[in-house]
C-alpha positions in Angstrom: 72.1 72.8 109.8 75.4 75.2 110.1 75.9 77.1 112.6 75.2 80.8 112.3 76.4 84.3 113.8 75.1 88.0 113.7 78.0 89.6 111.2 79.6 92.6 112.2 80.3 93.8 109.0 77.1 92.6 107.2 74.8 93.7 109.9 72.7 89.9 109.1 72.8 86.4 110.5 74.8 84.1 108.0 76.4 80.9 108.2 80.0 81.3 110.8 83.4 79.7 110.6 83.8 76.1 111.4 87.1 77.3 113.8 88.2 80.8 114.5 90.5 81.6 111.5 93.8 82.9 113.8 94.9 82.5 116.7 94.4 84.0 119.9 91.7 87.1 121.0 91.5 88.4 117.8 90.7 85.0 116.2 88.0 84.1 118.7 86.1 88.1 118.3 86.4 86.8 114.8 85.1 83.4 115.1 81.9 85.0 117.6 81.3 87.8 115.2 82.4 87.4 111.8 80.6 85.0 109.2 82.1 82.7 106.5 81.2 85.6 103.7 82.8 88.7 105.5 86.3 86.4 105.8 86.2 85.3 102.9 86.1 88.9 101.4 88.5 89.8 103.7 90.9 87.5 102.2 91.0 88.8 98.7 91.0 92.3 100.3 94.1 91.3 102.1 96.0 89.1 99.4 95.6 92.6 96.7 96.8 94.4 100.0 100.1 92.3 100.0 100.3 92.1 96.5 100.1 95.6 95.4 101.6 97.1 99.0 104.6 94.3 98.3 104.2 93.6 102.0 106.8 91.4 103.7 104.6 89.5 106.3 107.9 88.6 107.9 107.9 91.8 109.0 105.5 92.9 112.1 105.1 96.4 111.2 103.5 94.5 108.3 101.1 92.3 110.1 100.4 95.2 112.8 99.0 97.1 109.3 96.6 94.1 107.9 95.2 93.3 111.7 94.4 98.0 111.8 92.8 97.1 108.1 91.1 94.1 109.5 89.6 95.8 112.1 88.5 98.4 110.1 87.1 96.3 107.2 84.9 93.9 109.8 83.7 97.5 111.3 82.5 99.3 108.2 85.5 102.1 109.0 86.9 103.7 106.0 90.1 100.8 105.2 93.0 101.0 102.9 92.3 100.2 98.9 95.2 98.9 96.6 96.2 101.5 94.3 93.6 102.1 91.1 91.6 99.2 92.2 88.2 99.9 90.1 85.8 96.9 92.0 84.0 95.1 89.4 80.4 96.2 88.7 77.6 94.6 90.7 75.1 93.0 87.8 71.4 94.5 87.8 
């Protein structure tokens, strides 16, 4: 049986990371609080971030911006969209 944890974002127990997904404080609030589904969103938020921001993730003003989205994102806080991004329909 996997592990689970009480998602921040989700507000329900699902299944957790197998390790936390970045170093350091962040990564461990992350790995304690965040399940496999909520990171896994995350990550295709962040990659249309990058893509359609034409961040430089060299560049820490640029990773300073994706961890304040983050944050926001795993709270439920209002977080940054990619420009006329129209989410795809949830089927009835």
């Amino acid at each position: 049986m996997s592990k689970t944890v009480f998602c921040r974002k989700f507000q329900q127990e699902l299944p957790a990371l197998l390790a936390p997904p970045i170093p350091g404080e962040a990564g461990h609030d992350i790995f304690a609080n965040i399940s496999q589904k909520a990171w896994d969103e995350w990550l295709k938020h962040q990659t249309m971030l990058i893509n359609e921001k034409h961040l430089n993730l060299m560049d820490p003003e640029a990773r300073k911006y994706l961890g304040q989205q983050r944050d926001k994102f795993f709270s439920g806080e209002e977080y940054d969209q990619a420009e006329g991004y129209v989410p795809p329909e949830k089927e009835a």
